[in-house]
C-alpha positions in Angstrom: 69.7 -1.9 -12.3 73.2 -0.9 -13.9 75.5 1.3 -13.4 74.7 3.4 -16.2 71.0 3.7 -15.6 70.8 4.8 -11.8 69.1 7.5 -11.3 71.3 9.7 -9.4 71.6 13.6 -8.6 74.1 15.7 -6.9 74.0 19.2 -6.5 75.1 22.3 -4.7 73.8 25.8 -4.6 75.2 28.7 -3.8 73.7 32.5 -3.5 73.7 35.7 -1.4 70.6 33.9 1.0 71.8 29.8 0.8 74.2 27.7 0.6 72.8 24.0 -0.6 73.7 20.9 -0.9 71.6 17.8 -1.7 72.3 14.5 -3.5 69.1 12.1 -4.7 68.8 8.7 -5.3 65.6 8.0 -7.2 65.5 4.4 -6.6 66.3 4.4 -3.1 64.9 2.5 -0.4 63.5 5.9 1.4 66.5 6.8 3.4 66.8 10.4 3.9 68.9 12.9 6.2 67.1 16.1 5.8 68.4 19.4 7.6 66.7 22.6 6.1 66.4 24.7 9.2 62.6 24.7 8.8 61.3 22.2 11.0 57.8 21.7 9.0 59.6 21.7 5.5 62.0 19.0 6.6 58.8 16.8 7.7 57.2 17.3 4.4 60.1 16.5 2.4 61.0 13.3 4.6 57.0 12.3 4.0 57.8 12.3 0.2 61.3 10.5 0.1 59.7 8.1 2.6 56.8 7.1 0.6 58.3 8.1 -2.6 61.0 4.9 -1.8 63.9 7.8 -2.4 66.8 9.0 -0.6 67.8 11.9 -0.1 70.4 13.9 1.9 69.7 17.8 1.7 71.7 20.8 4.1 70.9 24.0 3.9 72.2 26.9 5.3 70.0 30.0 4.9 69.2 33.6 5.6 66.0 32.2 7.6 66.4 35.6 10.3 64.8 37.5 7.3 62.7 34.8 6.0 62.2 31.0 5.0 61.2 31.7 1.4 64.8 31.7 0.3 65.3 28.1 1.6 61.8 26.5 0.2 62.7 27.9 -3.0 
């Protein structure tokens, strides 16, 4: 594949309940370093990047002392 057509994200996100930060490769090999704070959500996500053959590299930091909703969102 070239240059021009990988299919590659990078993007941060910033509000009052998270701070993100995640870049994707969509023709990865399944490579993924996954910190969310929510230990199920990061299993489910590594589950799809794994058998999806992406990578993915996604940190979170979130208000997850009032809830997780903000971070899954």
């Amino acid at each position: 594949m070239s240059e021009k057509n990988k299919r590659i994200a990078v993007c941060t996100r910033k509000t009052k309940e998270t701070d993100i930060t995640l870049s994707v490769n969509l023709d990865g090999q399944g490579k993924n370093k996954i910190d969310t704070g929510i230990a199920f959500f990061d299993h489910m996500l590594e589950q799809i990047i794994r058998h999806g053959e992406m990578d993915l590299v996604v940190s979170v930091e979130g208000d997850l002392q009032v809830d997780e909703h903000h971070t899954i969102e």
